[in-house]
C-alpha positions as CSV (number, residue, x, y, z in Angstrom):
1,X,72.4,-85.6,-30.5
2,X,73.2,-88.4,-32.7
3,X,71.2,-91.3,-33.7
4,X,72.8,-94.4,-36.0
5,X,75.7,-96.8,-35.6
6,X,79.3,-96.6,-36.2
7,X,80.8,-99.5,-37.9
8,X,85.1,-99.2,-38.1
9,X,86.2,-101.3,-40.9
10,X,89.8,-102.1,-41.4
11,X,92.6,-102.1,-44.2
12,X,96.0,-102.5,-44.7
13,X,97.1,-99.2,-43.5
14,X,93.9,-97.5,-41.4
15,X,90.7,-98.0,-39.9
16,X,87.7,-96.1,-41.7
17,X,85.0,-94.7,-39.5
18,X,81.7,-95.2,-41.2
19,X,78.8,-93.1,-39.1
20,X,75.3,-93.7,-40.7
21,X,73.4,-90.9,-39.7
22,X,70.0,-90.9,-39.1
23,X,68.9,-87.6,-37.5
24,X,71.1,-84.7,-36.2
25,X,69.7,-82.4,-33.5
26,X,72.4,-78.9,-33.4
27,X,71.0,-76.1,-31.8
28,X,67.3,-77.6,-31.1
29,X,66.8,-77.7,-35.0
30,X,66.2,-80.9,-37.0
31,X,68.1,-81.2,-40.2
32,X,65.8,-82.8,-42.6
33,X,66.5,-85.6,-44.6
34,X,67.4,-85.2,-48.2
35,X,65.3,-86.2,-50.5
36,X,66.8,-87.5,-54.1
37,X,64.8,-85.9,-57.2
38,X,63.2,-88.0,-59.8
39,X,64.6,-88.1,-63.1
40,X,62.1,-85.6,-64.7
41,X,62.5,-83.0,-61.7
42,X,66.0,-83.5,-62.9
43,X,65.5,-82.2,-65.9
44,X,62.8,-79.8,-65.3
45,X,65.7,-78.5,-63.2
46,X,68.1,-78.2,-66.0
47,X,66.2,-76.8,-68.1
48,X,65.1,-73.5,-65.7
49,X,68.9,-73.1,-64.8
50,X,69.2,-72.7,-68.7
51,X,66.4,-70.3,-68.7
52,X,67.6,-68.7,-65.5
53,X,71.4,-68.0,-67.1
54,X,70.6,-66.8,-70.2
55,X,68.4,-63.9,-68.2
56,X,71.3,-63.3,-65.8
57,X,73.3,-63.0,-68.7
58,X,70.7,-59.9,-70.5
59,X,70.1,-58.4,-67.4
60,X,74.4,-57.8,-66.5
61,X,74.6,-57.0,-70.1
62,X,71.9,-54.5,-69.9
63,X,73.0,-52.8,-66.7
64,X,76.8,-52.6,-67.6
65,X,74.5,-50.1,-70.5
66,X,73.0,-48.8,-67.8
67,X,69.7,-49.1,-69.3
68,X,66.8,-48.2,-66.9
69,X,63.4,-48.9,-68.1
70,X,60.3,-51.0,-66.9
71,X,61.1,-53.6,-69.1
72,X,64.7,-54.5,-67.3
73,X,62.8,-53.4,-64.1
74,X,60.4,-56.2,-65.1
75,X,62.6,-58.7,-65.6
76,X,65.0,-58.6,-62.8
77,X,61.6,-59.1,-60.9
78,X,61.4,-62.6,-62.9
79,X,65.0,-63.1,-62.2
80,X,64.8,-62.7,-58.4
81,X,61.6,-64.8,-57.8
82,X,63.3,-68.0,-59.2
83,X,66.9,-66.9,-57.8
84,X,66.5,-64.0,-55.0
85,X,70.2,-64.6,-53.6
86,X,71.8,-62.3,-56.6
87,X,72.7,-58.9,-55.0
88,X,74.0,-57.3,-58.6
89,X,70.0,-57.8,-59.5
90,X,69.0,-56.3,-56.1
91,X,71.6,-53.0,-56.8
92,X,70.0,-52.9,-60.3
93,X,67.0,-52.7,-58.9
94,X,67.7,-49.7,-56.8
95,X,69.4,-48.2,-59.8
96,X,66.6,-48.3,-61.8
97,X,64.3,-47.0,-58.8
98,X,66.3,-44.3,-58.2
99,X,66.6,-42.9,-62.0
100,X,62.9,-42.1,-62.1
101,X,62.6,-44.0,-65.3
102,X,59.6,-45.4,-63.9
103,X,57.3,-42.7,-64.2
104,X,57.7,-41.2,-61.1
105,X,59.5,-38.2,-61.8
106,X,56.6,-36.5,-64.1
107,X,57.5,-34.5,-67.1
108,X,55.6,-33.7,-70.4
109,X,53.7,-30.3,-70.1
110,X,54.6,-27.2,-68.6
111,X,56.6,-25.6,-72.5
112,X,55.1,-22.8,-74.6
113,X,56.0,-22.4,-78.2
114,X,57.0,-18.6,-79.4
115,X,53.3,-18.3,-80.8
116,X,52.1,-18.6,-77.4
117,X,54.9,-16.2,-76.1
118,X,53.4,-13.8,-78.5
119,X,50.3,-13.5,-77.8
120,X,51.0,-13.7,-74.2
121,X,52.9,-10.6,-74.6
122,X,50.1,-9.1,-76.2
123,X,47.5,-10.4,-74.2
124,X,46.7,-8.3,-70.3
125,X,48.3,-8.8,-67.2
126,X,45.7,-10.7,-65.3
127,X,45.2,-13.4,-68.4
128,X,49.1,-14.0,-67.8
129,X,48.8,-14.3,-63.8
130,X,46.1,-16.8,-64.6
131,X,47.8,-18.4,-67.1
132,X,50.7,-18.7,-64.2
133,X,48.6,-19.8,-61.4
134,X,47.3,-22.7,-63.8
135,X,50.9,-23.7,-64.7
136,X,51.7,-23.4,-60.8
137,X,48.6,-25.9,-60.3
138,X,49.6,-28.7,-62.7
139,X,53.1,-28.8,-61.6
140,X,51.7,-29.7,-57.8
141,X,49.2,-31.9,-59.4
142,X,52.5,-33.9,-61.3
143,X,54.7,-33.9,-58.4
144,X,52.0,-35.4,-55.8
145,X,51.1,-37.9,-59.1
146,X,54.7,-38.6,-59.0
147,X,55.2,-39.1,-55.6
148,X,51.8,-41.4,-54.9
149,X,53.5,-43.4,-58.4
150,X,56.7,-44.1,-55.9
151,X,54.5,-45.1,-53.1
152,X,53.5,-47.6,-55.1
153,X,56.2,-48.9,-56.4
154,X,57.9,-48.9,-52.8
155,X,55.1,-50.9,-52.0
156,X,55.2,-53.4,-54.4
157,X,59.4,-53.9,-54.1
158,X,57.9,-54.6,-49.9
159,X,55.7,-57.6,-51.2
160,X,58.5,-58.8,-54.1
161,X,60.8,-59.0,-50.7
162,X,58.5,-60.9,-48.6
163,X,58.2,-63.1,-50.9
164,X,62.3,-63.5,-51.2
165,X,62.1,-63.9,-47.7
166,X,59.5,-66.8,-47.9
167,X,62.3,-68.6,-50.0
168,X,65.7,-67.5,-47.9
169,X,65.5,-65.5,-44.7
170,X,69.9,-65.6,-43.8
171,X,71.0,-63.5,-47.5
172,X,72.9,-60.4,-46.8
173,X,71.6,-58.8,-50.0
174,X,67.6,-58.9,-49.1
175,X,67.9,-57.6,-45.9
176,X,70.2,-54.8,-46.9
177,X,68.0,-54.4,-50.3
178,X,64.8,-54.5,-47.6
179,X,66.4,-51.3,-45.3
180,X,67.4,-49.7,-48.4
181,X,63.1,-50.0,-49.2
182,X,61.8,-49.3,-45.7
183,X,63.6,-46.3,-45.4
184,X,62.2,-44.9,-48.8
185,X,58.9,-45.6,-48.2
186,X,59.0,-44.3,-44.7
187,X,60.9,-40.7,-45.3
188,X,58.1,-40.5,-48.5
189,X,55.3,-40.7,-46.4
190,X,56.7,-38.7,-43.7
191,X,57.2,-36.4,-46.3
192,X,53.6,-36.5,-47.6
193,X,52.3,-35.3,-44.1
194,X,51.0,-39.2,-43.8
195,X,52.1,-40.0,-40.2
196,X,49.7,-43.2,-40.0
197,X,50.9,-44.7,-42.5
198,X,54.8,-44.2,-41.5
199,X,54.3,-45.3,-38.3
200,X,52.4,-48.1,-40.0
201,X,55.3,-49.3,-42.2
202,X,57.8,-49.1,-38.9
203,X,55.2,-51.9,-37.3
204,X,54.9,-54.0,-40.4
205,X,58.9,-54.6,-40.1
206,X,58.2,-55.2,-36.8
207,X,55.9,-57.6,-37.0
208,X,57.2,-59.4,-39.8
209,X,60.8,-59.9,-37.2
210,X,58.7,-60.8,-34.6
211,X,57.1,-64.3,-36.9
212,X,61.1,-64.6,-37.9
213,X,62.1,-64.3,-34.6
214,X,59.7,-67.1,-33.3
215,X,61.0,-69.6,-36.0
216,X,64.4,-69.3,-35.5
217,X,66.1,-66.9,-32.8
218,X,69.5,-67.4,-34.5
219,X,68.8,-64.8,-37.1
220,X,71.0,-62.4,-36.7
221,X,70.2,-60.4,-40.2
222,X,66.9,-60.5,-38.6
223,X,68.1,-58.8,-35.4
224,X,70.3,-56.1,-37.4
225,X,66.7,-54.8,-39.2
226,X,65.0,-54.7,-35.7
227,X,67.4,-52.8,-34.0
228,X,67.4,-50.4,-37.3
229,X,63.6,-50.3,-37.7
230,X,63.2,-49.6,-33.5
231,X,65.7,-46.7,-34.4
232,X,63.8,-45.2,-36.7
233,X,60.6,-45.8,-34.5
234,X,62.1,-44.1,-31.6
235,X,63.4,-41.0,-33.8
236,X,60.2,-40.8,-35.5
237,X,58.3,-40.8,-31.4
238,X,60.9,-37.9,-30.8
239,X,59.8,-36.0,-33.7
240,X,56.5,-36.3,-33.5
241,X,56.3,-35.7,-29.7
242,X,58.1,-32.6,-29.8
243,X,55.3,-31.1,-32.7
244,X,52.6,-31.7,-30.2
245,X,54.7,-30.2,-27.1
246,X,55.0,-27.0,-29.0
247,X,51.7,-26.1,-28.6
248,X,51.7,-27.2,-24.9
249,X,53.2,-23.8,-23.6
250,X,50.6,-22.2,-24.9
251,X,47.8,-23.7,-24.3
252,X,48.7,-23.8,-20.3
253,X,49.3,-20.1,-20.5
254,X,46.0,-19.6,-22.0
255,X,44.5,-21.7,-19.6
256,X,46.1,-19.4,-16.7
257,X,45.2,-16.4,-18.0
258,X,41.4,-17.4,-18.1
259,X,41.8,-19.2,-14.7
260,X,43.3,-15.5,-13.5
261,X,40.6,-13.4,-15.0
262,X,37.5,-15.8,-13.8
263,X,39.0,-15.4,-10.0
264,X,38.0,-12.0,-8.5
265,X,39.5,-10.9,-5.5
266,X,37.2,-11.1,-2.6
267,X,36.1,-8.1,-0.9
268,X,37.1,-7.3,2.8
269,X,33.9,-8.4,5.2
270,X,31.9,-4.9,6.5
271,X,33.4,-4.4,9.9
272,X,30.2,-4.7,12.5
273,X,28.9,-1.8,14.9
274,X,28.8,-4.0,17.9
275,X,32.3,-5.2,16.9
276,X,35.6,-3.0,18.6
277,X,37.3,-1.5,16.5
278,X,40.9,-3.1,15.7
279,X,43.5,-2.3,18.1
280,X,46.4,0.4,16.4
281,X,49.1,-1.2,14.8
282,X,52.2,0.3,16.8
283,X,54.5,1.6,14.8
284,X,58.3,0.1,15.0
285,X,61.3,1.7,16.3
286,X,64.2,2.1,14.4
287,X,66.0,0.0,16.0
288,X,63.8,-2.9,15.7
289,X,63.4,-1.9,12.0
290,X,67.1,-2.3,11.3
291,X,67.9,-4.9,14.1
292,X,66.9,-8.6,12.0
293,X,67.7,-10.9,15.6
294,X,64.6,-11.8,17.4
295,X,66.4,-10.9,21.0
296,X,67.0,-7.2,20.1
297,X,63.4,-6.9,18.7
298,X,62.0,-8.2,22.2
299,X,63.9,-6.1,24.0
300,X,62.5,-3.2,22.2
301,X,59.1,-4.2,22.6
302,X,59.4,-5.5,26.7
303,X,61.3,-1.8,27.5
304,X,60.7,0.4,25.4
305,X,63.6,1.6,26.3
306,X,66.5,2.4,23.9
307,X,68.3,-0.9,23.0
308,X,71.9,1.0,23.3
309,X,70.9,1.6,27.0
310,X,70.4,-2.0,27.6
311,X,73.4,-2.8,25.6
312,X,75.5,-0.2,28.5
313,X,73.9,-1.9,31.1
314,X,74.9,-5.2,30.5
């Protein structure tokens, strides 16, 4: 829908079409009217693109080093809240995450000197199993440190995206750089035993598609991450359903077995004195025994006679 007049002027060679637009309607959404900055915004402008390029410029220098550290880690966080459409920041990012120079691979600890050795060599067998079990102890006590440090860090990457997403929600590189998170954080605390809280981050995304999805249903970056996330939903259902059918089995058979040893059988009625006395059971020819068709078996039992004799007769 278009709304404004068309005015053709004319020259010495072709006629100009001048439309003056004042609103355009395309796919049920308003395009807003653009609205000219002030000459200080113009130059508060400026001067952050300055700012902003002579980061960019540090942070490709530093990661064509390849330095990982917090400090870069810090700073491409700065970077990406006043420009989050830069993917090379975004694979930096992941770099860095997955180099453990954040602290979340643990180390320091664990080394003994040739003193030690020594008097560990000297010293009984139980002080050295004990020494062992301790060492065995701190090591777990670093690796679930380590792995609660990642958590956290996943975590926070989550909330530095939504907020990328507050800015921009149709740039290839957040959504890809969002998977690439959720997926993480996900197999981590699947990993850690903590099934709440992976089934919780699966409904997060899902709930955060679901307000995108009500503003505009065009989205399709917004679509691929559902369909991914609902993947992962429905693999992580299978999984978890077939844990708790394992024990299913089991339980029924136990449940049969104390069904069958509850039920006692019943004990045949005591036959009266008044009462006859059951008829004899007759015993059955051979014949009969071997014959399975209901027409030889009542002609045993009517006769009495030998069923070959019949069979002469007729």
């Amino acid at each position: 829908q278009v709304v404004g007049s068309i005015h053709l002027g004319e020259s010495s060679d072709c006629f100009y079409l001048y439309l003056h637009l004042q609103t355009i309607e395309m796919h049920g959404r308003v395009k807003k009217d653009v609205v000219e900055p002030t000459p200080e915004e113009r130059e508060k402008q400026r001067e952050q693109v300055r700012t902003a390029r002579a980061l960019f410029g540090k942070l490709l220098a530093l990661r064509k080093d390849r330095v990982y550290s917090q400090q870069t880690f810090d700073m491409t966080s700065k970077a990406l809240q006043f420009h989050p459409e830069f993917p090379t920041l975004w694979g930096y990012r992941r770099e860095i995450l997955l180099s453990g120079a954040l602290g979340g691979g643990g180390g320091g600890g664990g080394g003994v000197s040739s003193g030690e050795a020594k008097k560990d060599e000297a010293a009984k067998g139980e002080e050295k199993e004990e020494k062992e079990e301790e060492e065995e102890a701190t090591k777990k006590e670093e690796t679930k440190e380590g792995s609660l440090l990642r958590r956290e860090i996943l975590e926070d990457e989550i909330k530095l995206l939504e907020k990328a997403l507050r800015r921009t929600q149709k740039v290839y590189s957040i959504w890809f750089h969002r998977k690439w998170t959720v997926e993480k954080l996900f197999e981590l605390c699947e990993a850690q035993g903590d099934v709440a809280v992976a089934k919780e981050v699966l409904e997060v995304e899902m709930q955060l598609c679901n307000r995108l999805l009500e503003a505009d249903e065009r989205n399709f970056h917004c679509w691929n991450h559902r369909t991914y996330t609902m993947g992962l939903m429905q693999a992580f259902l299978a999984r978890n359903k077939g844990r708790s059918d394992k024990a299913a089995p089991e339980e029924e058979a136990q449940k049969a077995s104390a069904a069958q040893a509850e039920t006692v059988p019943a004990e045949p009625a005591p036959a009266d004195a008044d009462s006859p006395p059951p008829p004899p059971t007759r015993p059955r020819c051979s014949t009969e025994r071997q014959s399975s068709s209901p027409a030889m078996a009542w002609l045993c039992l009517r006769s009495r006679t030998p069923v070959i004799r019949v069979l002469a007769r007729v």
